[in-house]
PDB file with SEQRES, HELIX, SHEET and CRYST1 records, atoms N, CA, C and O in Angstrom:
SEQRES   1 A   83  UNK UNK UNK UNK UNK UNK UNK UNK UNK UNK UNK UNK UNK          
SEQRES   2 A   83  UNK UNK UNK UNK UNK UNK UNK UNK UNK UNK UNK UNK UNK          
SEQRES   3 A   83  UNK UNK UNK UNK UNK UNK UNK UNK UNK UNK UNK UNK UNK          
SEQRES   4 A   83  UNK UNK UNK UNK UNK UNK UNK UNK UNK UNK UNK UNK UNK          
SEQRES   5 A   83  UNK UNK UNK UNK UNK UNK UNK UNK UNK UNK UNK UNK UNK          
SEQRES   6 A   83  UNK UNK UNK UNK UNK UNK UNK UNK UNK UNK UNK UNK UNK          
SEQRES   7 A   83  UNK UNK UNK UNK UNK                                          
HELIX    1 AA1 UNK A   19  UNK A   26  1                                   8    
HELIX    2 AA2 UNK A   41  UNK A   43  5                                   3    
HELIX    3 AA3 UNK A   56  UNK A   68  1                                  13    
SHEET    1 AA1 4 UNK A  34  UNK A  40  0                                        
SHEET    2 AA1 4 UNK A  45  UNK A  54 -1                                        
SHEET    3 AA1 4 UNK A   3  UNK A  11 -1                                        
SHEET    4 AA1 4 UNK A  72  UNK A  78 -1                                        
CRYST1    1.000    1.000    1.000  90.00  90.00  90.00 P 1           1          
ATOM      1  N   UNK A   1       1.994  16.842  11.893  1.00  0.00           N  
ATOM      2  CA  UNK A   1       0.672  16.261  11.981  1.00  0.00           C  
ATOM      3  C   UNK A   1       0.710  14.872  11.346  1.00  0.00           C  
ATOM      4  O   UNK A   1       0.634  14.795  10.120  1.00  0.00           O  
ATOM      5  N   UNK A   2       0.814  13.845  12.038  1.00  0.00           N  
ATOM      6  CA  UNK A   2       0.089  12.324  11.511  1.00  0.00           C  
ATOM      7  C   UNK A   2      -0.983  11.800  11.656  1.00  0.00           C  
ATOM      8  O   UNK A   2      -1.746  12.088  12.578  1.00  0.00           O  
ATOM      9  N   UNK A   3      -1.194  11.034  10.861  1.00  0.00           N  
ATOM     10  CA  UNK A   3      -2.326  10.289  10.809  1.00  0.00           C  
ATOM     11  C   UNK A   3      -2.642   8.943  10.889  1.00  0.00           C  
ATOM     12  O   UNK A   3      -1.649   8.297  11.227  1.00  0.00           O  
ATOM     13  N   UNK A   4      -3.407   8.413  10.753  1.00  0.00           N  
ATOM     14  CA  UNK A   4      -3.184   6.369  10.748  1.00  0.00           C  
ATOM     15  C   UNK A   4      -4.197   6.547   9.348  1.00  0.00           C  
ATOM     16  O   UNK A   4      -5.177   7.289   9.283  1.00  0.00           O  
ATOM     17  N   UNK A   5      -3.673   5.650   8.259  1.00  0.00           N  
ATOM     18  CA  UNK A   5      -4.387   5.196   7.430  1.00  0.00           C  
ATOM     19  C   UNK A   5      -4.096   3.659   6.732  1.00  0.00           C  
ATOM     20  O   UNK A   5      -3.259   2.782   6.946  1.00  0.00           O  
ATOM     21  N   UNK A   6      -5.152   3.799   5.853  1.00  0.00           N  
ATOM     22  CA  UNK A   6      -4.947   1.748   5.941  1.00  0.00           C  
ATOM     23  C   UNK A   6      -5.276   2.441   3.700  1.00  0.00           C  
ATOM     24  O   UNK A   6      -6.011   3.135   2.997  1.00  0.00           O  
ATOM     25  N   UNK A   7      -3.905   1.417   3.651  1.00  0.00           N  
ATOM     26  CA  UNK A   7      -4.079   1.635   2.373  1.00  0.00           C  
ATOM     27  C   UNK A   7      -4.293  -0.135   1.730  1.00  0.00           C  
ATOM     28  O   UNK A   7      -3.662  -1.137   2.066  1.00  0.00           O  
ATOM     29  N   UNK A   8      -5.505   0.012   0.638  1.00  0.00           N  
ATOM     30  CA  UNK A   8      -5.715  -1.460   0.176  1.00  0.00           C  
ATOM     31  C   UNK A   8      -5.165  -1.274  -1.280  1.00  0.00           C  
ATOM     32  O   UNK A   8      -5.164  -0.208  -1.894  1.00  0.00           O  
ATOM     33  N   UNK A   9      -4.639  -2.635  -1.794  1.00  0.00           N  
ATOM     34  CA  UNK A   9      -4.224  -2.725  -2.750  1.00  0.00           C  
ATOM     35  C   UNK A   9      -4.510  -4.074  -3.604  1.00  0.00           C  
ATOM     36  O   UNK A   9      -4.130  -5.174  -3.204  1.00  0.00           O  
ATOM     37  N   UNK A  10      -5.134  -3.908  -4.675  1.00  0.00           N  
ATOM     38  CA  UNK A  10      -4.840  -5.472  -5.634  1.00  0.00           C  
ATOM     39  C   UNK A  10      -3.895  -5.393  -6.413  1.00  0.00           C  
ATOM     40  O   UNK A  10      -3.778  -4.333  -7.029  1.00  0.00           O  
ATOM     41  N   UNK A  11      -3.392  -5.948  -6.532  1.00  0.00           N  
ATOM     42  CA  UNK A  11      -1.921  -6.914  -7.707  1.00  0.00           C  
ATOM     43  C   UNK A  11      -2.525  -7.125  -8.578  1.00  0.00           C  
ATOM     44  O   UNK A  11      -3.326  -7.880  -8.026  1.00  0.00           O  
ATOM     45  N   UNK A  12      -3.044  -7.062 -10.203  1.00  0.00           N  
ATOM     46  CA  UNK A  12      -4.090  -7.871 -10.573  1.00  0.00           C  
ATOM     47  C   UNK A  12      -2.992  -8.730 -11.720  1.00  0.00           C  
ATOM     48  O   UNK A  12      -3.427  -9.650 -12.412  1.00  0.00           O  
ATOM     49  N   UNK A  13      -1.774  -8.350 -11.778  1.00  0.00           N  
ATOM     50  CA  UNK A  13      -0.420  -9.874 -12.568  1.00  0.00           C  
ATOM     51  C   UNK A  13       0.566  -9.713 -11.069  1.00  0.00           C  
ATOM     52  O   UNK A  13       1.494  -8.907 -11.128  1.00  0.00           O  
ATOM     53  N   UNK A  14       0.332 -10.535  -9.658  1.00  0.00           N  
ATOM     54  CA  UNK A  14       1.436 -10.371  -9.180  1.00  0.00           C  
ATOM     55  C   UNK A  14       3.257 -10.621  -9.112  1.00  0.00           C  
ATOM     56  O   UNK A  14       4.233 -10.220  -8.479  1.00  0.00           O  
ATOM     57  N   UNK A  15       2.890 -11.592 -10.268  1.00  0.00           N  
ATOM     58  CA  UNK A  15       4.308 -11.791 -11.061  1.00  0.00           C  
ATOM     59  C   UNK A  15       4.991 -10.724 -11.391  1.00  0.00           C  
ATOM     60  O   UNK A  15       6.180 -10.657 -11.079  1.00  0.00           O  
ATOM     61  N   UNK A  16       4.517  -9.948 -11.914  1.00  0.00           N  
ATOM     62  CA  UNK A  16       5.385  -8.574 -12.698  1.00  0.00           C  
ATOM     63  C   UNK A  16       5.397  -7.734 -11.929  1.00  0.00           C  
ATOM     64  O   UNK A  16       6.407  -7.037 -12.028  1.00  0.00           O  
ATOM     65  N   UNK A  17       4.385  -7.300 -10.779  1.00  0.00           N  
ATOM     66  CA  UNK A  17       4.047  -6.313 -10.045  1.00  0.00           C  
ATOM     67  C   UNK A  17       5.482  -6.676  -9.078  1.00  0.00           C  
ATOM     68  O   UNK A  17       6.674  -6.368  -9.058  1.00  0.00           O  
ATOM     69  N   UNK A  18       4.659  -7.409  -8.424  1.00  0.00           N  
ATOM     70  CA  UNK A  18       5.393  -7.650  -6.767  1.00  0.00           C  
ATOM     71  C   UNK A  18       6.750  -7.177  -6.474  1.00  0.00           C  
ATOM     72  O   UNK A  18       7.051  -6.479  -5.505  1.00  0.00           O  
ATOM     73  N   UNK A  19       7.644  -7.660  -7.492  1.00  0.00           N  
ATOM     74  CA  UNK A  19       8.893  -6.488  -6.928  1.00  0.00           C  
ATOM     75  C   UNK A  19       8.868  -5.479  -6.763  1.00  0.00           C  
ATOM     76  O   UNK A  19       9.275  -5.085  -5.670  1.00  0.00           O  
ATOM     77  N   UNK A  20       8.460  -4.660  -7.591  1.00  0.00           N  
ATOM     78  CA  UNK A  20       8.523  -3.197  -7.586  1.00  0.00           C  
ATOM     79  C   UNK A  20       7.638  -2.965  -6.679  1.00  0.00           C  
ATOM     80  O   UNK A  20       7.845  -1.810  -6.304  1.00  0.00           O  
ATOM     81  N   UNK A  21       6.324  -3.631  -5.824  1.00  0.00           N  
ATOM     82  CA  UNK A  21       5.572  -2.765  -5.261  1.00  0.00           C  
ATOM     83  C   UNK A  21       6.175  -3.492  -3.709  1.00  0.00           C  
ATOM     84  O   UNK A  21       5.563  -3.154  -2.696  1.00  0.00           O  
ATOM     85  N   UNK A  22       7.070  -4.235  -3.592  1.00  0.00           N  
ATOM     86  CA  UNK A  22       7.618  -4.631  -2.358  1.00  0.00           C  
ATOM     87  C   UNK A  22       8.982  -3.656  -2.097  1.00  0.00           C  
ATOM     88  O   UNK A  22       9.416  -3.523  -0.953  1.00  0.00           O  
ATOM     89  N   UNK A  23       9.597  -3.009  -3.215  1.00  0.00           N  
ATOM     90  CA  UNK A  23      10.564  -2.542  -3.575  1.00  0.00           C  
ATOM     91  C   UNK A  23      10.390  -0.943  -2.790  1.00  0.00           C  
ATOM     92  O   UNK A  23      11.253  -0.292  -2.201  1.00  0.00           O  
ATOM     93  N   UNK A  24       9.050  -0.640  -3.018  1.00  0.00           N  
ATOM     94  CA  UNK A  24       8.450   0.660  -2.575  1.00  0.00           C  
ATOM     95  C   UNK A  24       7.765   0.615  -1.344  1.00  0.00           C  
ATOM     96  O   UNK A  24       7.923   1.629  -0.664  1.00  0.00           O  
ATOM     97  N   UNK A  25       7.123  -0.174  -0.908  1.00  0.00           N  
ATOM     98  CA  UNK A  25       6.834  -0.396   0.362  1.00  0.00           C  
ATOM     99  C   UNK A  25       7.786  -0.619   1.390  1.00  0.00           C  
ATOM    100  O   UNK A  25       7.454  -0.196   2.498  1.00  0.00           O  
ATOM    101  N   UNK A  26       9.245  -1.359   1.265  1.00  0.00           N  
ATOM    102  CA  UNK A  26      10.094  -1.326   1.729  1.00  0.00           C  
ATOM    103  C   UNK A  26      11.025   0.458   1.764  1.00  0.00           C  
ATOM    104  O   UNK A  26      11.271   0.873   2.897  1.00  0.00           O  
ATOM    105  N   UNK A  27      11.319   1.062   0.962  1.00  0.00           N  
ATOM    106  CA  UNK A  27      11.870   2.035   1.247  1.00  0.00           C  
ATOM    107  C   UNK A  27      10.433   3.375   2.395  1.00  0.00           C  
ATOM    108  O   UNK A  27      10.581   4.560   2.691  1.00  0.00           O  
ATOM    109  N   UNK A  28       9.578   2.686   2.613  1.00  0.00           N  
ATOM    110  CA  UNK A  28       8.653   3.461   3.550  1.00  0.00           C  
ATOM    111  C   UNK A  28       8.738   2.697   4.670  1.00  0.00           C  
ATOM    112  O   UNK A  28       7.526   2.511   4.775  1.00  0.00           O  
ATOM    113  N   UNK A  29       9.263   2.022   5.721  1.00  0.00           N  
ATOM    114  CA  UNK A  29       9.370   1.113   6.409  1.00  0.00           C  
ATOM    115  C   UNK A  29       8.988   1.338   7.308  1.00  0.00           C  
ATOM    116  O   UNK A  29       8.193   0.656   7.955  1.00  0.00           O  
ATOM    117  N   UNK A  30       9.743   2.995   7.768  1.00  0.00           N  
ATOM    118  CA  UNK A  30       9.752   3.791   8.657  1.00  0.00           C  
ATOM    119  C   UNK A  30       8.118   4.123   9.339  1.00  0.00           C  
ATOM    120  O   UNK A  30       7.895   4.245  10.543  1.00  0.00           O  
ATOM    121  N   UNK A  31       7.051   4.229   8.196  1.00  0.00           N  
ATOM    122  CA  UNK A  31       5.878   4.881   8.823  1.00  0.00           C  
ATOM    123  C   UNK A  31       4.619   3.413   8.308  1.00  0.00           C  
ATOM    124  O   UNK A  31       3.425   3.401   8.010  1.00  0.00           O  
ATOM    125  N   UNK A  32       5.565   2.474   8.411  1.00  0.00           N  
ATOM    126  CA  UNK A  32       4.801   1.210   7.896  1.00  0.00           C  
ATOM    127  C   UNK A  32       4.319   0.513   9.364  1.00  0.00           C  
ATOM    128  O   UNK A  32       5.289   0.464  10.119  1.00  0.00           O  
ATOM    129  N   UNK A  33       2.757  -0.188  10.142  1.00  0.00           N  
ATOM    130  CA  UNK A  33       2.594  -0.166  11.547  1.00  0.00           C  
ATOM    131  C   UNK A  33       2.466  -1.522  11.030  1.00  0.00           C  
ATOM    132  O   UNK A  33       3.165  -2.242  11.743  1.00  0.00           O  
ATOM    133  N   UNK A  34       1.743  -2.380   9.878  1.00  0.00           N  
ATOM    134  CA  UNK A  34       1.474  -3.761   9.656  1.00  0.00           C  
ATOM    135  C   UNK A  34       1.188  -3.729   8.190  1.00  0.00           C  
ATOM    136  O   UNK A  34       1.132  -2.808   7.376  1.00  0.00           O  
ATOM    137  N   UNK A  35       0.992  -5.284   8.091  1.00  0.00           N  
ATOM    138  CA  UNK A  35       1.004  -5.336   6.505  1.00  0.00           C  
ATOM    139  C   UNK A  35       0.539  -6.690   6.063  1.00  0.00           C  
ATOM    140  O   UNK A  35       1.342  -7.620   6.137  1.00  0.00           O  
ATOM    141  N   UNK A  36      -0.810  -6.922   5.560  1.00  0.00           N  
ATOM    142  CA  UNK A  36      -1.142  -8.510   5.160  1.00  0.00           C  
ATOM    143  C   UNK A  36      -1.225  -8.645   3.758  1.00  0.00           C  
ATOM    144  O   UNK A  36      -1.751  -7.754   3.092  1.00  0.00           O  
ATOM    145  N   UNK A  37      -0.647  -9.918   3.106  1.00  0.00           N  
ATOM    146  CA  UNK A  37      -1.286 -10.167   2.093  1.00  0.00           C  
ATOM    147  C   UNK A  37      -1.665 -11.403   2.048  1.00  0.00           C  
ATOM    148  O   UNK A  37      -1.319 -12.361   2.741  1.00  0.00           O  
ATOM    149  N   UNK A  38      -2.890 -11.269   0.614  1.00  0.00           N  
ATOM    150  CA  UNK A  38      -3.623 -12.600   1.036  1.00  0.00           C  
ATOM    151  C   UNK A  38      -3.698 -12.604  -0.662  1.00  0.00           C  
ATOM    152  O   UNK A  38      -4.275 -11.839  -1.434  1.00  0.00           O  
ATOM    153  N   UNK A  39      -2.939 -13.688  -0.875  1.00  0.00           N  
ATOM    154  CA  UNK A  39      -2.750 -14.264  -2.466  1.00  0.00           C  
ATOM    155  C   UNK A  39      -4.076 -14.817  -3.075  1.00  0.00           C  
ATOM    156  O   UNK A  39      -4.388 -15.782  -2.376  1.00  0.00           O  
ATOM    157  N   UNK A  40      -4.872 -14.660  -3.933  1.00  0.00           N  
ATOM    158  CA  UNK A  40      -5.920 -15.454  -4.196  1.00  0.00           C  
ATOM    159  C   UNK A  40      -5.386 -15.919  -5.676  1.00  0.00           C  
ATOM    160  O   UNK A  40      -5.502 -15.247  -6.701  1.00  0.00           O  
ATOM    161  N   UNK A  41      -5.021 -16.696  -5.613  1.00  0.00           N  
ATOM    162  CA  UNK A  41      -4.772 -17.896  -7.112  1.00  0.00           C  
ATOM    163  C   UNK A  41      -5.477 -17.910  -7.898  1.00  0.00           C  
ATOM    164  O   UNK A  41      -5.428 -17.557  -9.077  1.00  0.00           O  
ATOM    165  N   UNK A  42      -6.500 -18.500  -7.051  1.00  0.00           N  
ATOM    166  CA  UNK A  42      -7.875 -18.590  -8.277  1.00  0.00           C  
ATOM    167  C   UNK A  42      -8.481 -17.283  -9.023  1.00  0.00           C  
ATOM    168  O   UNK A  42      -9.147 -17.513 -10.033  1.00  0.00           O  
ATOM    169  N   UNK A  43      -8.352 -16.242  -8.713  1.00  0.00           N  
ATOM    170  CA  UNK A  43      -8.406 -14.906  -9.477  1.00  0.00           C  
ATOM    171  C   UNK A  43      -6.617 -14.606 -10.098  1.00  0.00           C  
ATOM    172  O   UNK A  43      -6.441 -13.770 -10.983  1.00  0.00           O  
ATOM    173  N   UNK A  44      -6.027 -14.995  -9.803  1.00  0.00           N  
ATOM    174  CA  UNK A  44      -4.965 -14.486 -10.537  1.00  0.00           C  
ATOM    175  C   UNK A  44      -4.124 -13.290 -10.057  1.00  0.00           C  
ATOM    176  O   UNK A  44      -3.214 -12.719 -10.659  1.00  0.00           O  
ATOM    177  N   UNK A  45      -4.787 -12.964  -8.466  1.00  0.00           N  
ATOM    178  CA  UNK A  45      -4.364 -11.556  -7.962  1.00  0.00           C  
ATOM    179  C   UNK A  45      -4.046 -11.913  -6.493  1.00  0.00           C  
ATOM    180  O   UNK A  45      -4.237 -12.975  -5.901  1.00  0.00           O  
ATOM    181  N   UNK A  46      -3.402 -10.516  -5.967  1.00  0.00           N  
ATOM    182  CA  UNK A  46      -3.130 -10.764  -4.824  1.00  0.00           C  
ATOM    183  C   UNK A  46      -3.334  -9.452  -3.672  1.00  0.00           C  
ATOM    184  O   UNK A  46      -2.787  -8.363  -3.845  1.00  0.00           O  
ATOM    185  N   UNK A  47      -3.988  -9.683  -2.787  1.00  0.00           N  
ATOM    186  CA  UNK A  47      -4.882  -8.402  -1.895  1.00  0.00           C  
ATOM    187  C   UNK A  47      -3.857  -8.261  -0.719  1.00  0.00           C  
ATOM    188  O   UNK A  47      -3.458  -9.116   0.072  1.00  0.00           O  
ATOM    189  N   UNK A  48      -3.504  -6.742  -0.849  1.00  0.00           N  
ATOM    190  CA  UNK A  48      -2.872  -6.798   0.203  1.00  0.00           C  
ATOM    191  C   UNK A  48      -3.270  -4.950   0.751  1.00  0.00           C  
ATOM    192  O   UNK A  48      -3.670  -4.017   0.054  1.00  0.00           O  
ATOM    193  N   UNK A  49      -2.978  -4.994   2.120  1.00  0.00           N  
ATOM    194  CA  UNK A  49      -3.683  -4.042   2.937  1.00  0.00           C  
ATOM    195  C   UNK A  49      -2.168  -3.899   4.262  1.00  0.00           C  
ATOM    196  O   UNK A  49      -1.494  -4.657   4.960  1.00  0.00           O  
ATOM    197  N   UNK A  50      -2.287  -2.369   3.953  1.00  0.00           N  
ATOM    198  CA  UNK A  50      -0.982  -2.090   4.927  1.00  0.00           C  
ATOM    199  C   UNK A  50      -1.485  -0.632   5.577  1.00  0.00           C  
ATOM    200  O   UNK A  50      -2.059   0.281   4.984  1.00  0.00           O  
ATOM    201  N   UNK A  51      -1.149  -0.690   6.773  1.00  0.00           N  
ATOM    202  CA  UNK A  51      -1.720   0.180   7.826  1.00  0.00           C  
ATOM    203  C   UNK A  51      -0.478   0.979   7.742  1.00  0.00           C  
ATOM    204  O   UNK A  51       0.563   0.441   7.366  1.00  0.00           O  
ATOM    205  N   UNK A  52      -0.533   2.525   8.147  1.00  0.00           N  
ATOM    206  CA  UNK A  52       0.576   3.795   8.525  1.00  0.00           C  
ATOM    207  C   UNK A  52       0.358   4.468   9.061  1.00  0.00           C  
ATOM    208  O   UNK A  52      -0.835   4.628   9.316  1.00  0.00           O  
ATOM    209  N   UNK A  53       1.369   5.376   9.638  1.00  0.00           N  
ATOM    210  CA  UNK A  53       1.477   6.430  10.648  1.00  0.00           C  
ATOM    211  C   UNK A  53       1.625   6.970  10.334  1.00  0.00           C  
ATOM    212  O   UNK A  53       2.485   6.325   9.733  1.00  0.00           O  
ATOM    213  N   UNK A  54       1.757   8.249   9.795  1.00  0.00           N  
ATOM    214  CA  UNK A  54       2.515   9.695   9.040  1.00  0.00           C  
ATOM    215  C   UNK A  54       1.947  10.479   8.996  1.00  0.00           C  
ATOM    216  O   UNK A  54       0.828  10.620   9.490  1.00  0.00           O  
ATOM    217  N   UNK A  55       2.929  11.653   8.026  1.00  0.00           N  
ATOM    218  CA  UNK A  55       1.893  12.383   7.790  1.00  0.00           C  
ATOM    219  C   UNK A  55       1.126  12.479   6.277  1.00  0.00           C  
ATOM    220  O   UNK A  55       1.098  11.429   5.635  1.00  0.00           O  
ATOM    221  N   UNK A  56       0.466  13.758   5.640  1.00  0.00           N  
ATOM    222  CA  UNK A  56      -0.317  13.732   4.842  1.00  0.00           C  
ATOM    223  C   UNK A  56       0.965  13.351   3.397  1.00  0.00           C  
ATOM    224  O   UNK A  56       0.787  12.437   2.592  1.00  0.00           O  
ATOM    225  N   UNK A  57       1.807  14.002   3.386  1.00  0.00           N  
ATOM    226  CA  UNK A  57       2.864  13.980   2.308  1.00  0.00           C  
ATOM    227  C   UNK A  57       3.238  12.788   2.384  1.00  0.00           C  
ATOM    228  O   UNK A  57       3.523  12.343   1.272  1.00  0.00           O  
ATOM    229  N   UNK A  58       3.424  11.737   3.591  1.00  0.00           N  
ATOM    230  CA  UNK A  58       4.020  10.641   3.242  1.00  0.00           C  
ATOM    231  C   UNK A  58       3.574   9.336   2.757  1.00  0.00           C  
ATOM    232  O   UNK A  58       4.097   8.471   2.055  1.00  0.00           O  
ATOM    233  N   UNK A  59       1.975   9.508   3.595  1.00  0.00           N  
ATOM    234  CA  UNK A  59       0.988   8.613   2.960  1.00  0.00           C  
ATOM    235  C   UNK A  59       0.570   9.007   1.403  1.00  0.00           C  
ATOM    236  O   UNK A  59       0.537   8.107   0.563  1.00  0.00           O  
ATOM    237  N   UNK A  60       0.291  10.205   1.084  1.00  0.00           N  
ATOM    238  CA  UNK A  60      -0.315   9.993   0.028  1.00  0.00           C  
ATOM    239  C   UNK A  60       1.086   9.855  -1.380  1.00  0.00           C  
ATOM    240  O   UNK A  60       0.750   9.474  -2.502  1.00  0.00           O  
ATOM    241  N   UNK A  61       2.589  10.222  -1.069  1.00  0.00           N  
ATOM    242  CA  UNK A  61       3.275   9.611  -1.578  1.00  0.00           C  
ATOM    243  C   UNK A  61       3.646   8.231  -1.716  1.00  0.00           C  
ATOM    244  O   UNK A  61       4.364   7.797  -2.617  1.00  0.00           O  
ATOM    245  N   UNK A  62       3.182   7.623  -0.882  1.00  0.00           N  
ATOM    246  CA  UNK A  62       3.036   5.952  -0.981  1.00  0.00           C  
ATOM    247  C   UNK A  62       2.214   5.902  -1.663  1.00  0.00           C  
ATOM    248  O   UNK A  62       2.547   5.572  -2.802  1.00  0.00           O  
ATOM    249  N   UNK A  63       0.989   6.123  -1.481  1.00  0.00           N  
ATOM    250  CA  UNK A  63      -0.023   5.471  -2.790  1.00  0.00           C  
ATOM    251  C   UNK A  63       0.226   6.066  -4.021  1.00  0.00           C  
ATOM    252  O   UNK A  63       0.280   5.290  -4.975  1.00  0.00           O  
ATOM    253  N   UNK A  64       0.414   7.417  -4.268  1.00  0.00           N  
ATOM    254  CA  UNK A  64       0.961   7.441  -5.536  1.00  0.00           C  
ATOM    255  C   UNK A  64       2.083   6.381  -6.219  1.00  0.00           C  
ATOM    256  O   UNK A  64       1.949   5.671  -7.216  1.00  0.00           O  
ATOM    257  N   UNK A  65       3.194   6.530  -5.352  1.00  0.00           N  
ATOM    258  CA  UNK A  65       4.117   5.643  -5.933  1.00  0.00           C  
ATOM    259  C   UNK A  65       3.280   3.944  -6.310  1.00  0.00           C  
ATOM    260  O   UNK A  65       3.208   3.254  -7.327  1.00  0.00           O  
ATOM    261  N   UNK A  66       2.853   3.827  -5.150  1.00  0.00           N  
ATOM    262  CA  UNK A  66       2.429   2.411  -5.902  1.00  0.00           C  
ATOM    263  C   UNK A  66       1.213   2.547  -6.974  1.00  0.00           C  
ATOM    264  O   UNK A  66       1.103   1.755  -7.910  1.00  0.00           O  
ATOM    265  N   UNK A  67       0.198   3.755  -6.727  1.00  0.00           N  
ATOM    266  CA  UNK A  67      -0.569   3.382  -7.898  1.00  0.00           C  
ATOM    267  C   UNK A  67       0.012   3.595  -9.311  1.00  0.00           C  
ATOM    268  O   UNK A  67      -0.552   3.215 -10.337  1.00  0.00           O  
ATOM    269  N   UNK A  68       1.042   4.157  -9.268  1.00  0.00           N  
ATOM    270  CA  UNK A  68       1.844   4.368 -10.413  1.00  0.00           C  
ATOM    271  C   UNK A  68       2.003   3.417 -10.822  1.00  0.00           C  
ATOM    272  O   UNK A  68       1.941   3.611 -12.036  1.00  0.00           O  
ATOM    273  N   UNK A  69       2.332   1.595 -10.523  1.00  0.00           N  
ATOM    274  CA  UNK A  69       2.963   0.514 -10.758  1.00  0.00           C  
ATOM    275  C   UNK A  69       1.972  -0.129 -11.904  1.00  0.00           C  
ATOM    276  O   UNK A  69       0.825  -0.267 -11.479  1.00  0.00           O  
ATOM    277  N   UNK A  70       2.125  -0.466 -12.989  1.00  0.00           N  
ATOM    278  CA  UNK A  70       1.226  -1.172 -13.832  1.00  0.00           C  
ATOM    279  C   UNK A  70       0.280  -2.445 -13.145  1.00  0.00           C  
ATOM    280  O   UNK A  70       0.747  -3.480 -12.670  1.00  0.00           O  
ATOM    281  N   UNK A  71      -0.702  -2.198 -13.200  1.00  0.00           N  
ATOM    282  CA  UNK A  71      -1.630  -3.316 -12.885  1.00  0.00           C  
ATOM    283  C   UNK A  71      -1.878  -3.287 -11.484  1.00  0.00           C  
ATOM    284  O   UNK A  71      -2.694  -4.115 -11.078  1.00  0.00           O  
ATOM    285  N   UNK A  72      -1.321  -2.465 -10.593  1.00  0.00           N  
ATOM    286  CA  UNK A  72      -1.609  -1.930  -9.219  1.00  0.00           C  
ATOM    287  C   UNK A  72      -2.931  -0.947  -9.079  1.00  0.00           C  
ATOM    288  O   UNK A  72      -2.970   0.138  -9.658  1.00  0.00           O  
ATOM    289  N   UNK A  73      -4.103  -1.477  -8.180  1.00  0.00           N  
ATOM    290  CA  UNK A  73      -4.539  -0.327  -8.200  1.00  0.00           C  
ATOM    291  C   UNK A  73      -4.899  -0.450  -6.617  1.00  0.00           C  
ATOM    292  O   UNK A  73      -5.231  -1.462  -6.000  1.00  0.00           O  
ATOM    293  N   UNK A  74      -4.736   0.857  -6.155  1.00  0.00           N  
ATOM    294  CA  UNK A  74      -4.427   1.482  -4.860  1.00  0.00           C  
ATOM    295  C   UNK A  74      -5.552   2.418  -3.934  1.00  0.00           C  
ATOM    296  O   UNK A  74      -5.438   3.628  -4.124  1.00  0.00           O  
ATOM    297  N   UNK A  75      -6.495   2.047  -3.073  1.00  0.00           N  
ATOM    298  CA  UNK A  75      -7.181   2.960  -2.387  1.00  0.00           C  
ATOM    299  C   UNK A  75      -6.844   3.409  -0.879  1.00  0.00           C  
ATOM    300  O   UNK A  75      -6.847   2.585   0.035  1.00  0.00           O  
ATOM    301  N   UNK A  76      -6.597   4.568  -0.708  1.00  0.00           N  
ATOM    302  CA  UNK A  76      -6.260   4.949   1.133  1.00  0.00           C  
ATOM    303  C   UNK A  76      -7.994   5.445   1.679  1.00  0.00           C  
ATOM    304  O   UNK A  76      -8.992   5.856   1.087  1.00  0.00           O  
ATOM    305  N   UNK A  77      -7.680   5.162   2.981  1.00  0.00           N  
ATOM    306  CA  UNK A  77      -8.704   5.739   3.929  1.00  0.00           C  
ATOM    307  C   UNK A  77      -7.429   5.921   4.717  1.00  0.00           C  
ATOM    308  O   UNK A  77      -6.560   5.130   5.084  1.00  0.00           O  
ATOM    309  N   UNK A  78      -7.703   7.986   4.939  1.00  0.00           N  
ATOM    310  CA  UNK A  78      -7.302   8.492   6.267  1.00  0.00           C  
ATOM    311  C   UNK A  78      -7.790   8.682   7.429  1.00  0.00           C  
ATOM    312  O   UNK A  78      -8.431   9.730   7.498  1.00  0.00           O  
ATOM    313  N   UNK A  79      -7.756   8.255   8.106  1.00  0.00           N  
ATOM    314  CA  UNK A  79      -8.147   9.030   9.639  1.00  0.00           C  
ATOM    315  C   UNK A  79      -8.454  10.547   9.717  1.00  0.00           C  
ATOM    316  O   UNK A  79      -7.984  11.267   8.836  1.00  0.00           O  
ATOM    317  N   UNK A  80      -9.249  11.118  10.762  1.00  0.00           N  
ATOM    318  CA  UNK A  80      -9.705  12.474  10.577  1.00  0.00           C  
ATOM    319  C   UNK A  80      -8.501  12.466  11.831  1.00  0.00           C  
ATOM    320  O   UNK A  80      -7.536  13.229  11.777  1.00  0.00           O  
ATOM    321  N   UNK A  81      -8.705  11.514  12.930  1.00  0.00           N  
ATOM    322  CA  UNK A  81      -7.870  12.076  13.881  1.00  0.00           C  
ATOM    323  C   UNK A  81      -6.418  11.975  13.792  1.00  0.00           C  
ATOM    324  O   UNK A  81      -5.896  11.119  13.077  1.00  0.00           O  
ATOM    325  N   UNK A  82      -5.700  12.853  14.521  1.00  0.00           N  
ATOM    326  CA  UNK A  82      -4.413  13.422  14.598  1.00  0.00           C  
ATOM    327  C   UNK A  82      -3.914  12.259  15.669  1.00  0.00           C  
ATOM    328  O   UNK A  82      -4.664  11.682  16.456  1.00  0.00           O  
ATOM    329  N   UNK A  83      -2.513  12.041  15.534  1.00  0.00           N  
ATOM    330  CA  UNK A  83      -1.943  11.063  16.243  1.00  0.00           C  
ATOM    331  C   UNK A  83      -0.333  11.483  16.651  1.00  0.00           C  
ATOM    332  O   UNK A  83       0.360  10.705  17.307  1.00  0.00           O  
TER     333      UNK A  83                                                      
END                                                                             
C-alpha cells in the first residue's frame, strides 16, 4: 500500500542542519517524486518541501529521521488515497 505525501520542513540554523538532513533525504531517493527549497536569509532559515510515494513505514521513517535532526522541525500530510 502507497501513498503520496508532501512533507514540509524548516532548517531554522541551515548551516549545521543541511548536511545531515540532505544526507537523509538522499539515502530515501528511491520514494523521493520532487523536492524544493527556498532559502530565506533574512529569517536565518531555510523551507523546504519534498513530495513521496511509499508506503506508511517509509514515509513516516523519513520524517522521523529528519525530525530527529537538531533545529529541524518536520510536518507530513498523507494522502487518504492509495496509489
Amino acid at each position: 500500500m502507497r501513498k503520496i505525501a508532501v512533507l514540509g520542513a524548516v532548517l531554522e540554523n541551515p548551516q549545521e542542519s543541511q548536511g545531515k538532513f540532505n544526507e537523509i533525504v538522499s539515502s530515501y531517493k528511491g520514494i523521493i517524486k520532487g523536492r524544493m527549497g527556498i532559502p530565506y536569509d533574512e529569517a536565518g532559515v531555510s523551507v523546504i518541501s519534498i513530495v513521496v510515494v511509499g508506503s506508511l513505514d517509509e514515509i513516516n521513517g523519513l520524517t522521523g529521521k529528519l525530525g530527529n535532526i537538531k533545529g529541524v522541525t518536520v510536518k507530513t500530510s498523507i494522502s487518504k488515497k492509495e496509489v
